[in-house]
LOFI-205300 format. One record per atom (N, C-alpha, C): x, y, z; atom name; chain. Coordinates in nm, 3 decimals. Each point is the difference from the previous one (the first is absolute). Layout:
N
        X        Y        Z  name  chain
        X        Y        Z    CA      A
...
This chain:
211
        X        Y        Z  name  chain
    1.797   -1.508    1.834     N      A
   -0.057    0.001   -0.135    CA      A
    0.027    0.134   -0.069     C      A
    0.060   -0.030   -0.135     N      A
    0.010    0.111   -0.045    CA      A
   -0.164    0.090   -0.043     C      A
    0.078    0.142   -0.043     N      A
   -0.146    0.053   -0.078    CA      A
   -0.048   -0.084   -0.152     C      A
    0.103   -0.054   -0.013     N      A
    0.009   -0.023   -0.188    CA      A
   -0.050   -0.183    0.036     C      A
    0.043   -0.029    0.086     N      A
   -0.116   -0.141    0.062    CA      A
   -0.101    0.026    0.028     C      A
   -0.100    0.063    0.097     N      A
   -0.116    0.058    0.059    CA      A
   -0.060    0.067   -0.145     C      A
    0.085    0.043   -0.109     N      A
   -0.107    0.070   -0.126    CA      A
   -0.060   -0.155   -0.056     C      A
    0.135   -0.075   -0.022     N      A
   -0.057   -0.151   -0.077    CA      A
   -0.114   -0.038    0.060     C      A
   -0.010   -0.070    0.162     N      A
   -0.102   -0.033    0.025    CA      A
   -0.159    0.076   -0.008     C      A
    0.055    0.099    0.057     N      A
   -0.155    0.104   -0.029    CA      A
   -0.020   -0.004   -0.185     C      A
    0.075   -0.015   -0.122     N      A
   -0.061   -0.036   -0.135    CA      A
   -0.045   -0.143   -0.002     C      A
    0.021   -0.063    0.079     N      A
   -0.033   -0.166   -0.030    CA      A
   -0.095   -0.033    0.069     C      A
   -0.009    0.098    0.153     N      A
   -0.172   -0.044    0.063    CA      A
   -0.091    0.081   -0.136     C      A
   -0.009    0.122    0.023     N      A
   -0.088    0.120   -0.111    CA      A
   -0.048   -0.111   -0.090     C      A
    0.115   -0.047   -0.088     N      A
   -0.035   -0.054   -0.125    CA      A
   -0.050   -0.102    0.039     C      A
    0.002   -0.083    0.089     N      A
   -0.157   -0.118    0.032    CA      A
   -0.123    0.067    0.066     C      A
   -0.012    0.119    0.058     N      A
   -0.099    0.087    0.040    CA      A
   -0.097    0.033   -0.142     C      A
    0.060    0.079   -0.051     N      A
   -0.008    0.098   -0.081    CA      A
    0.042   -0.067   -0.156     C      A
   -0.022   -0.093   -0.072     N      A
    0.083   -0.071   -0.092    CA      A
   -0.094    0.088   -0.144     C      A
   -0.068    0.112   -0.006     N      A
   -0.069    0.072   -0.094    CA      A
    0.055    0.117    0.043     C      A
    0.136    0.060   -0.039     N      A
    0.058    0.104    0.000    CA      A
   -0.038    0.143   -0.100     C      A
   -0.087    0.080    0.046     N      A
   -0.079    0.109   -0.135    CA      A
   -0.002    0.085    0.072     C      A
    0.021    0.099   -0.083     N      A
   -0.049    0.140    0.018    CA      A
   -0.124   -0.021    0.048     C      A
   -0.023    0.088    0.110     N      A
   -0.157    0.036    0.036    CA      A
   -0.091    0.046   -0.099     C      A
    0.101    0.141   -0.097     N      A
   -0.079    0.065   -0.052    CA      A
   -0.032    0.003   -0.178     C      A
   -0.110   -0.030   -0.038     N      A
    0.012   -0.061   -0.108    CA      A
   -0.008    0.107   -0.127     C      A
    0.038   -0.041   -0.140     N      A
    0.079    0.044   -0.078    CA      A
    0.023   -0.066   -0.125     C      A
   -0.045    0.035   -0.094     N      A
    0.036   -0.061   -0.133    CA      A
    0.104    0.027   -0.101     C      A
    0.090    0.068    0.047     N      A
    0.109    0.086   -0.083    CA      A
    0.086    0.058    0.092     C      A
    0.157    0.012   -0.030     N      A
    0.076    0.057    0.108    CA      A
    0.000    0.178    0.020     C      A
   -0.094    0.053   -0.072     N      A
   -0.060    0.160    0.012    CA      A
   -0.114   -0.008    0.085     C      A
   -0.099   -0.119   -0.036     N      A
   -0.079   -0.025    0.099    CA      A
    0.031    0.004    0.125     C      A
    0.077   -0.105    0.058     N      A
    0.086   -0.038    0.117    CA      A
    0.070    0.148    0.052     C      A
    0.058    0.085   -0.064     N      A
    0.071    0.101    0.053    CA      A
   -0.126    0.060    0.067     C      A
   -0.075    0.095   -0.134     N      A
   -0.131    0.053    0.114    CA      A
   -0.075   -0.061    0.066     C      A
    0.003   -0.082    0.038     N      A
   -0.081   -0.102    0.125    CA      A
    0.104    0.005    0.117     C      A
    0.110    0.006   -0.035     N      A
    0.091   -0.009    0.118    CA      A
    0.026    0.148    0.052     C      A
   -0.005    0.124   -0.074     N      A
   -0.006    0.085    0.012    CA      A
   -0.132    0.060    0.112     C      A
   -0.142   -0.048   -0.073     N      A
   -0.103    0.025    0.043    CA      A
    0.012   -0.078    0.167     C      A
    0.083   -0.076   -0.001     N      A
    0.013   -0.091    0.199    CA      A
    0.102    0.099    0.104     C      A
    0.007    0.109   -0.021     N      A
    0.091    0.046    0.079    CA      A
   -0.127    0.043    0.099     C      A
    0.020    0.036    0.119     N      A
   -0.095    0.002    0.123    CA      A
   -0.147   -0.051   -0.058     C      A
   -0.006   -0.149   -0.052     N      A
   -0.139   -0.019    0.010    CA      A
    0.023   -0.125   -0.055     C      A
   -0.075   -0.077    0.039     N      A
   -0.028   -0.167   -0.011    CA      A
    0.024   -0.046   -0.137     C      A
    0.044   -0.123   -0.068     N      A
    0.005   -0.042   -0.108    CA      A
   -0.132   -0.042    0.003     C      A
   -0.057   -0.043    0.042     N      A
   -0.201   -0.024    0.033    CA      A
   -0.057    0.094   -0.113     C      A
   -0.010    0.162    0.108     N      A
   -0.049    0.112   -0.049    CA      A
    0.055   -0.005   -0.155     C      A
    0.116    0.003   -0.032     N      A
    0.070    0.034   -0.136    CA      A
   -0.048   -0.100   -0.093     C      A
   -0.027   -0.140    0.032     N      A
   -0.073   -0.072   -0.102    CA      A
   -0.139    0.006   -0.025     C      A
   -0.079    0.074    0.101     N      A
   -0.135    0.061   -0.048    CA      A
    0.022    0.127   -0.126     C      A
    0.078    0.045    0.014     N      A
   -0.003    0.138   -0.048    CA      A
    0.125   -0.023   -0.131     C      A
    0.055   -0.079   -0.034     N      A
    0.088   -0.029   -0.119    CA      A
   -0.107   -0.035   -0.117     C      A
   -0.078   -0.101    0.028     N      A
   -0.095   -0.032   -0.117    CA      A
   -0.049    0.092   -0.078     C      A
   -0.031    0.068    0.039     N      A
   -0.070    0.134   -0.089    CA      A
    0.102    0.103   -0.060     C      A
    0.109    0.044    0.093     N      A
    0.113    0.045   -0.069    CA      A
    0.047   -0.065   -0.122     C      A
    0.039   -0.105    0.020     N      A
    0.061   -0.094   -0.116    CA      A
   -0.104   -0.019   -0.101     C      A
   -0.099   -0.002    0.026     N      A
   -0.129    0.008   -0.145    CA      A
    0.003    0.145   -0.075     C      A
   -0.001    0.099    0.098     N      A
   -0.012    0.141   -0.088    CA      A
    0.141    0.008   -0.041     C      A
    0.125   -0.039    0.075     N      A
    0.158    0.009   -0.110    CA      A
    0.065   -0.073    0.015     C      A
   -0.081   -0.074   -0.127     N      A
    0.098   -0.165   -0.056    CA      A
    0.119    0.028   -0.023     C      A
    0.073    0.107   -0.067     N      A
    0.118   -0.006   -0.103    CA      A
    0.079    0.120    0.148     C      A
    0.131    0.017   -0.043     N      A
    0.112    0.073    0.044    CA      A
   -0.072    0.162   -0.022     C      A
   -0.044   -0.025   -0.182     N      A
   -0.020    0.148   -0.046    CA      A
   -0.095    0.048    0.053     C      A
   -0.107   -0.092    0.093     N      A
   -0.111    0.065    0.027    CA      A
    0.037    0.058    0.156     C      A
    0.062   -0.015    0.064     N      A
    0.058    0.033    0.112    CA      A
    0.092    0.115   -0.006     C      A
    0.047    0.009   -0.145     N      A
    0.100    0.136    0.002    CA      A
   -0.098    0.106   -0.048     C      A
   -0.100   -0.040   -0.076     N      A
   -0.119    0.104   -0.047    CA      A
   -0.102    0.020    0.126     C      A
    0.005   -0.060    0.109     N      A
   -0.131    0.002    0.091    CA      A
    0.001    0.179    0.054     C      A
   -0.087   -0.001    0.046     N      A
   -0.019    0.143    0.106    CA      A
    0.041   -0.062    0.126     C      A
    0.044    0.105    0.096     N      A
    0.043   -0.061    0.139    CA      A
   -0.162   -0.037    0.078     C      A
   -0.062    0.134   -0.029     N      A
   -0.142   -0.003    0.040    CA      A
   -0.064   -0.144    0.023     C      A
    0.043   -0.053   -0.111     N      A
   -0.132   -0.110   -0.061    CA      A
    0.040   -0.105    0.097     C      A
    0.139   -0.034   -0.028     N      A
    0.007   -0.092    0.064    CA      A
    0.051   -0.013    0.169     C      A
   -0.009    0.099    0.063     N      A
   -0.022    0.059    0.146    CA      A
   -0.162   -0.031    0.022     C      A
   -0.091    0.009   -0.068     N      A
   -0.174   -0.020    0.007    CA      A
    0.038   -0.191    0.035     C      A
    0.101   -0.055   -0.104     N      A
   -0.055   -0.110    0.048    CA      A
    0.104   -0.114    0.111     C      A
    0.142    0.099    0.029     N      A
    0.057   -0.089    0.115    CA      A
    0.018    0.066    0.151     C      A
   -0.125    0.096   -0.038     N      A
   -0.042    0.108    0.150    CA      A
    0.046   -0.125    0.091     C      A
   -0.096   -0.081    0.041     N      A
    0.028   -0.054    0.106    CA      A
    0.095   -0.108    0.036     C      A
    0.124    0.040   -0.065     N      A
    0.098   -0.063    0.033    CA      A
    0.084    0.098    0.090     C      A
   -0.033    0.105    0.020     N      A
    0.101    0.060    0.110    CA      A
    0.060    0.105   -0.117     C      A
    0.068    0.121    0.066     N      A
    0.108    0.092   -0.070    CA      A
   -0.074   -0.003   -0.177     C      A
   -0.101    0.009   -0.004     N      A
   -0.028   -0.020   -0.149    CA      A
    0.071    0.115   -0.087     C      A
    0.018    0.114    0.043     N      A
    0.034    0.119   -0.088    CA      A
    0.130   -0.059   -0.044     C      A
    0.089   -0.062    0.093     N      A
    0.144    0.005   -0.013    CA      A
    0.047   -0.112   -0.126     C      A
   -0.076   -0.075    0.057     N      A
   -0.040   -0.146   -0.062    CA      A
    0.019    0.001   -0.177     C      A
   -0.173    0.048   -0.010     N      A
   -0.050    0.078   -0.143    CA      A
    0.153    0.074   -0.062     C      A
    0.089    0.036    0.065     N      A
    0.057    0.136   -0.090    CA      A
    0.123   -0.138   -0.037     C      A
    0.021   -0.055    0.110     N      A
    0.163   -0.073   -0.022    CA      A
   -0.073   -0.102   -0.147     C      A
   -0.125   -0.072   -0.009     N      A
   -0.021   -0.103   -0.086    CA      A
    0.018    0.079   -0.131     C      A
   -0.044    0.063    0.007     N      A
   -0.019    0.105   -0.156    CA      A
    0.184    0.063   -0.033     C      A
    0.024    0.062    0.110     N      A
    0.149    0.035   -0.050    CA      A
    0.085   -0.115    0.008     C      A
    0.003   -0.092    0.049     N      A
    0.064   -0.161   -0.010    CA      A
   -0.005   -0.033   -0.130     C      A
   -0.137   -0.038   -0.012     N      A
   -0.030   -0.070   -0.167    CA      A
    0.072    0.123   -0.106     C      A
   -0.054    0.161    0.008     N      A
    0.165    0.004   -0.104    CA      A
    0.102    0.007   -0.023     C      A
    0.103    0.019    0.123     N      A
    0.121   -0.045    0.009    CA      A
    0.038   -0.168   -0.043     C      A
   -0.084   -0.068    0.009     N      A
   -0.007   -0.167   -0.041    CA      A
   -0.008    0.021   -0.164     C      A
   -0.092    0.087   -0.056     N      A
    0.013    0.022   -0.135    CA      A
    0.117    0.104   -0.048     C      A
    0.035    0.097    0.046     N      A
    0.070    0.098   -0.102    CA      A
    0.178   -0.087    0.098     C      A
   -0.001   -0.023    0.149     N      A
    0.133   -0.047    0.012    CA      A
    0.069   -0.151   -0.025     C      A
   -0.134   -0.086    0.013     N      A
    0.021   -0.142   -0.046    CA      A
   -0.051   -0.067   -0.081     C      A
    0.017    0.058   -0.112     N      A
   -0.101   -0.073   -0.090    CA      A
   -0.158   -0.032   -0.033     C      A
   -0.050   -0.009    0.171     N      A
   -0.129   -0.047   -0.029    CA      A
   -0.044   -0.096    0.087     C      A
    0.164   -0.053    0.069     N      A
   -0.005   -0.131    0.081    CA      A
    0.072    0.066    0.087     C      A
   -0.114   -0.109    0.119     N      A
    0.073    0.023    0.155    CA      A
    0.158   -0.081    0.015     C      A
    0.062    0.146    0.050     N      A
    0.107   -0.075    0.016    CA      A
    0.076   -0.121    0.086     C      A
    0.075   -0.088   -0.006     N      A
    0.037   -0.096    0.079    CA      A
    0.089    0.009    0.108     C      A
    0.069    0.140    0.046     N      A
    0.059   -0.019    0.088    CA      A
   -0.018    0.114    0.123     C      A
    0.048   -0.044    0.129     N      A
   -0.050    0.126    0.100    CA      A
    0.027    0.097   -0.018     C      A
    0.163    0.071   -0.045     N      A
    0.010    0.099   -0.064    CA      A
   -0.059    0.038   -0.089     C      A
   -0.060   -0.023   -0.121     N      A
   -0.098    0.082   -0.049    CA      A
   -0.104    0.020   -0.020     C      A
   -0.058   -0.137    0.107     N      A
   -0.160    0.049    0.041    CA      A
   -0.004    0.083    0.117     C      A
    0.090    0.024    0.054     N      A
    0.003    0.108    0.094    CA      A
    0.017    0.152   -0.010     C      A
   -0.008    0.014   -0.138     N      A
    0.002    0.111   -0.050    CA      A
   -0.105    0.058   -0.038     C      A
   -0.125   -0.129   -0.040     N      A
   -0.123    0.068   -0.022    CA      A
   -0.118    0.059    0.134     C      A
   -0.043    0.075   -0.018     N      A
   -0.083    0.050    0.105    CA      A
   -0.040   -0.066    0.071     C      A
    0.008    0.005    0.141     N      A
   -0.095   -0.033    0.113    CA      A
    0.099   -0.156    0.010     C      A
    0.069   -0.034   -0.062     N      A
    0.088   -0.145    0.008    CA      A
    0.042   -0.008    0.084     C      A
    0.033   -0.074    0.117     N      A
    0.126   -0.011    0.080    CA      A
    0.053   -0.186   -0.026     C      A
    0.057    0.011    0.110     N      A
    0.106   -0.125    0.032    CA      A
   -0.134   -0.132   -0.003     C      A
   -0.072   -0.002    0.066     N      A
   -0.080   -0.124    0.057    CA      A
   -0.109    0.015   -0.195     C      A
   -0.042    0.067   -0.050     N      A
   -0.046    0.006   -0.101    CA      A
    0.086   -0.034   -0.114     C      A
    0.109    0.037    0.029     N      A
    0.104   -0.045   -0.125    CA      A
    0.038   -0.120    0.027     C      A
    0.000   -0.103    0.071     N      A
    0.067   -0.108    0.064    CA      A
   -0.120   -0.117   -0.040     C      A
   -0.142    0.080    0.048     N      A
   -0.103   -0.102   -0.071    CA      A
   -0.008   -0.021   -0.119     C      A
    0.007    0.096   -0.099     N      A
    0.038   -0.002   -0.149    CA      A
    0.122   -0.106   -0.064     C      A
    0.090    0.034    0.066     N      A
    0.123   -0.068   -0.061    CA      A
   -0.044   -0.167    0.080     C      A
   -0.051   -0.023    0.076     N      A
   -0.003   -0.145    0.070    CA      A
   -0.125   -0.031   -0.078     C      A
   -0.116    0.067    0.031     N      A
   -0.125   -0.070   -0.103    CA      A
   -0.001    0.012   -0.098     C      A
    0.026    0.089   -0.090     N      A
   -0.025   -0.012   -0.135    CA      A
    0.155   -0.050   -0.059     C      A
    0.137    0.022    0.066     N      A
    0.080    0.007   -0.075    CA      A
    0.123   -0.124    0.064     C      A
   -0.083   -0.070    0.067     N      A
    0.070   -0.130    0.089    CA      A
    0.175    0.032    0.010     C      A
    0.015    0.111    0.066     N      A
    0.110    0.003    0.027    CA      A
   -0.020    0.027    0.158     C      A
    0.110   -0.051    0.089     N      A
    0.056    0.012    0.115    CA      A
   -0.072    0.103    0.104     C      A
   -0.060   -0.014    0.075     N      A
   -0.068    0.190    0.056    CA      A
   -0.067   -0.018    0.126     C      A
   -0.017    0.090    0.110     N      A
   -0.041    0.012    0.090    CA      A
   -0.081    0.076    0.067     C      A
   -0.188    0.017   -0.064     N      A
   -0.058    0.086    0.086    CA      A
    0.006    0.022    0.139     C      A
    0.047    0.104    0.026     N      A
    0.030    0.050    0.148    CA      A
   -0.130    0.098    0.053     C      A
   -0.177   -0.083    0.007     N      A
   -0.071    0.049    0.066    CA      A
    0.005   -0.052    0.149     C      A
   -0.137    0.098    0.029     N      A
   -0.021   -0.013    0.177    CA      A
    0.037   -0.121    0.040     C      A
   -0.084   -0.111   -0.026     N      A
   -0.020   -0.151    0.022    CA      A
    0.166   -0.047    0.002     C      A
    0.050    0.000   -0.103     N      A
    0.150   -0.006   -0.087    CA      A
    0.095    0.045    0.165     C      A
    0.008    0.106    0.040     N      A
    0.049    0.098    0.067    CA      A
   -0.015   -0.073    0.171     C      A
   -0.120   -0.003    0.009     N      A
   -0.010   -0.082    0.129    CA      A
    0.023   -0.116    0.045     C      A
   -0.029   -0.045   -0.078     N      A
   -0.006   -0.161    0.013    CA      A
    0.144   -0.040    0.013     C      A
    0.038    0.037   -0.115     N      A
    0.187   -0.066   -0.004    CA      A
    0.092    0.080    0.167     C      A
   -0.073    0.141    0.020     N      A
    0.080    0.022    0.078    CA      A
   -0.054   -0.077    0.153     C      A
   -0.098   -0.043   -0.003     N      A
   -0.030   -0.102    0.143    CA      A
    0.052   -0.123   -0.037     C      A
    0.018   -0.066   -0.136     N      A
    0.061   -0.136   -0.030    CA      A
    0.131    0.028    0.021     C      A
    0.101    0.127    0.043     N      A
    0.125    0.004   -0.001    CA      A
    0.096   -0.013   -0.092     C      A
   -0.068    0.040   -0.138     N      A
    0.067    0.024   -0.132    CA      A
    0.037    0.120   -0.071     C      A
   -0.069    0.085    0.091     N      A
    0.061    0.161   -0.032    CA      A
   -0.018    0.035    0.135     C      A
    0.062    0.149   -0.016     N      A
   -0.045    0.062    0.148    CA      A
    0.022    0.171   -0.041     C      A
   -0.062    0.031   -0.089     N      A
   -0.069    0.106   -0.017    CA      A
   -0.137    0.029   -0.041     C      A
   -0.065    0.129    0.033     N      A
   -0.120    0.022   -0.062    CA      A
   -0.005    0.047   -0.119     C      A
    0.131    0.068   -0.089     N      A
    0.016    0.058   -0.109    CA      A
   -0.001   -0.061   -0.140     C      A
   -0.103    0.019   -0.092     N      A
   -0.004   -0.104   -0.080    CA      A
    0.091   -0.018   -0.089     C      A
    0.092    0.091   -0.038     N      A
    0.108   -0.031   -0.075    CA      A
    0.114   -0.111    0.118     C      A
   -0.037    0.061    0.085     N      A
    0.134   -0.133    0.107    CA      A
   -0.059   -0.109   -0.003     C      A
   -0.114   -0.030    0.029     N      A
   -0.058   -0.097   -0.034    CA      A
    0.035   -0.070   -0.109     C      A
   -0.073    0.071   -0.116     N      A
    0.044   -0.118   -0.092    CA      A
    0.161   -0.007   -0.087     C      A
    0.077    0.063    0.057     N      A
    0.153   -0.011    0.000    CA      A
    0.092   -0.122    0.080     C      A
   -0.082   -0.028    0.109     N      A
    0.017   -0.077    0.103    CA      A
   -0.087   -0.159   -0.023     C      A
   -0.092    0.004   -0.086     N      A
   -0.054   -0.129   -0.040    CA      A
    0.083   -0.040   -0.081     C      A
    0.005    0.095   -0.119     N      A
    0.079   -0.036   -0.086    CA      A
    0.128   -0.070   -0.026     C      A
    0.007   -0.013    0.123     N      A
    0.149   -0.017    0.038    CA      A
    0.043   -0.168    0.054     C      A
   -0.189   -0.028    0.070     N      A
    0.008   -0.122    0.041    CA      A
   -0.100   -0.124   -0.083     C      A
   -0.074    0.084   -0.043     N      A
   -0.106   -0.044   -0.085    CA      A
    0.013   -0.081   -0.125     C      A
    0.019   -0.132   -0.036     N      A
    0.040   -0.035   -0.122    CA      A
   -0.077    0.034   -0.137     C      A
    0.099    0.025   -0.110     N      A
   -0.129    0.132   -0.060    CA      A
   -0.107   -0.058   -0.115     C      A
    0.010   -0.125    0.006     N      A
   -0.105    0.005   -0.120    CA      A
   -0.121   -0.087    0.122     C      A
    0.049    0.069    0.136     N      A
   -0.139   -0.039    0.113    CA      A
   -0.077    0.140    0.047     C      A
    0.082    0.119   -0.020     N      A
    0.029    0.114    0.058    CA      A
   -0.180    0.038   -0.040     C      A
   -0.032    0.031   -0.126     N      A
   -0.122    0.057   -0.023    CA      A
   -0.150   -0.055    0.029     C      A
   -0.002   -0.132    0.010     N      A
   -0.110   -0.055    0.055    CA      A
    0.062   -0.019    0.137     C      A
    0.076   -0.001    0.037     N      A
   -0.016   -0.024    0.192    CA      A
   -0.078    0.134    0.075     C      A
    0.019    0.117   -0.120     N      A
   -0.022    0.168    0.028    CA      A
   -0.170   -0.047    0.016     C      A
   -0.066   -0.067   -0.113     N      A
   -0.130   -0.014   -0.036    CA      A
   -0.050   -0.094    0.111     C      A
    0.098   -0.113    0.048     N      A
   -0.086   -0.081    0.166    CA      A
    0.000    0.061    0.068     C      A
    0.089    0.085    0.043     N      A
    0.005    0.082    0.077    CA      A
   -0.103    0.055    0.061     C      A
   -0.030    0.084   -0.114     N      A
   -0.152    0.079   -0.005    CA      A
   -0.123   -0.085    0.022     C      A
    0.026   -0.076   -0.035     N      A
   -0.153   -0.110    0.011    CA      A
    0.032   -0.030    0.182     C      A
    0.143   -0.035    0.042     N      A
    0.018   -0.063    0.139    CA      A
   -0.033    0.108    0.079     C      A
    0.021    0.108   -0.025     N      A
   -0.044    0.147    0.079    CA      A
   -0.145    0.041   -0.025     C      A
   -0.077   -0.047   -0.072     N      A
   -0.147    0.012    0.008    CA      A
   -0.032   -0.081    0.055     C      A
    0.008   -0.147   -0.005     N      A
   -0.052   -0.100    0.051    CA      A
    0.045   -0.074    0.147     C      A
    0.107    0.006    0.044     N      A
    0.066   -0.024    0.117    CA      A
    0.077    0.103    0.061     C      A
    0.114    0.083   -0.021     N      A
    0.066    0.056    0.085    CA      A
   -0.043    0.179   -0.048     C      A
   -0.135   -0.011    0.055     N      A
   -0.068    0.129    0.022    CA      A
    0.043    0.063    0.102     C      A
    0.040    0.178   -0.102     N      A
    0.001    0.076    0.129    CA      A
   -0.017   -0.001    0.098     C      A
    0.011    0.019    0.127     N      A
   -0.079    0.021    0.128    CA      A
   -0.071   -0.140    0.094     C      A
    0.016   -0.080   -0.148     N      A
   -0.062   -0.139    0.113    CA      A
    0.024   -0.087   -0.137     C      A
    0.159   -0.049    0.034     N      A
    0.033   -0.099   -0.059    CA      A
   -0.056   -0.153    0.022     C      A
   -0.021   -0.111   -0.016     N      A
   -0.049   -0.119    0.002    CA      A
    0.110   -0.069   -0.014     C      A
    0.084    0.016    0.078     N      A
    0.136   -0.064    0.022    CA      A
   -0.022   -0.175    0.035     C      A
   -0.077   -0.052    0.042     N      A
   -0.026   -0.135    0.014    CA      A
   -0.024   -0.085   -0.123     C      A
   -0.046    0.108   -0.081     N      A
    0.003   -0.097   -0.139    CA      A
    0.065    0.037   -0.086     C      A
    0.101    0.092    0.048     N      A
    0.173    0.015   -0.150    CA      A
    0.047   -0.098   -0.015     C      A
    0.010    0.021   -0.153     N      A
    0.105   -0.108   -0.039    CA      A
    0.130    0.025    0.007     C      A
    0.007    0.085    0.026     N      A
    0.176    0.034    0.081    CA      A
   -0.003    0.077    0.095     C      A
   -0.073   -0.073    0.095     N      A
    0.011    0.060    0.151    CA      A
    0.106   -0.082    0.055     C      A
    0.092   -0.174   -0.007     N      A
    0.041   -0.006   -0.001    CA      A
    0.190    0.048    0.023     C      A
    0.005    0.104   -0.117     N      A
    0.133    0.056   -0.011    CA      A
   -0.008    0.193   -0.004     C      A
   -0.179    0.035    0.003     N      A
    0.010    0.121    0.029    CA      A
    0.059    0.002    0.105     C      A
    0.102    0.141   -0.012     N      A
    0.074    0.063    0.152    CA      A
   -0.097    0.058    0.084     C      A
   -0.166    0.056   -0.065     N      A
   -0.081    0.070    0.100    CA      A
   -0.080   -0.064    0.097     C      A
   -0.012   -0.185   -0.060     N      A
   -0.125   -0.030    0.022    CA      A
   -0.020   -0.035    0.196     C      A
   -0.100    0.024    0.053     N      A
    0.051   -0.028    0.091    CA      A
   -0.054   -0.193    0.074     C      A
   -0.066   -0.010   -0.098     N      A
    0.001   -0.179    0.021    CA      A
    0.096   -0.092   -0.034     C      A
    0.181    0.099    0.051     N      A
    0.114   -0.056   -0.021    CA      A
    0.045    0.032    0.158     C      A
   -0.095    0.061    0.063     N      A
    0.066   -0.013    0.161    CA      A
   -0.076   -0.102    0.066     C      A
């Protein structure tokens, strides 16, 4: 079996698993969505949707995010982890979004990767959720999973999702990223997978209820 066979089936079990493909983390605007995705780096999309509500009430608009104090809004996503770092990238983000793009988040990885605190797996959610183009978050879940299903075989998230990309058919590519995540919370958990009830334990290469 090829890899580019073994990707098909693992999108066609997922998608009867998992047939409500979403972002975890919720979001009313694709500026919204950036700092929410921003605010998930070492810390739960859980935690980040307690603590978005109130952000997003005190700065509705772009402008109120390029006018904020770092202060203020460090008081209110403290407990998301790294808050100092956090606070500085949202505020210098939002005005590079105003004085370099208009005003609007941009649509592609190259130049959302230019704004602060952006990388690859943040720019990839942008362009796939808000901007339904082609893309591959390459988190933890993302990272493991495929490499015990025998569809990548690195830990590096750019190889990673260079290497999906490759087998992944693409207008499946961005919600298979999103079962994923749901199949790695709910069944193929860290440390004590529940391999008896995968839906692609079947054609996983790891599973071992194939010996």
């Amino acid at each position: 079996m090829t890899k580019k066979e073994r990707a098909l089936l693992c999108v066609e079990a997922l998608k009867k698993e998992y047939p409500e493909a979403v972002c975890s983390l919720e979001a009313g605007n694709p500026l919204e969505l950036l700092i929410a995705t921003r605010l998930s780096a070492q810390c739960t999309d859980a935690r980040v949707n307690l603590v978005t509500p109130e952000l997003f009430e005190k700065y509705p608009t772009l402008e109120d995010y390029c006018n904020a104090k770092v202060e203020d809004i460090e008081k209110i996503i403290h407990s998301c982890g790294f808050f100092r770092a956090k606070a500085k990238d949202i505020v210098t983000m939002a005005n590079q979004i105003k004085n370099d793009f208009g005003g609007v988040v941009p649509d592609t990885i190259e130049k959302l990767t230019t704004l602060s605190g952006v990388g690859r797996k943040t720019a990839n959610l942008i362009v796939g959720d808000v901007y339904k183009k082609p893309a591959v978050v390459a988190d933890t879940h993302l990272i493991r999973i495929t490499n015990l299903l025998g569809l990548t075989d690195s830990k590096d998230p750019f190889k990673v999702e260079i290497q999906l990309k490759k087998i992944l058919p693409e207008s499946e590519s961005n919600d298979f990223c999103h079962r994923i995540v749901f199949h790695g919370r709910a069944v193929c958990v860290a440390r004590r997978p529940k391999c008896e009830i995968c839906c692609m334990k079947e054609f996983c290469k790891n599973s071992p209820l194939k010996k």
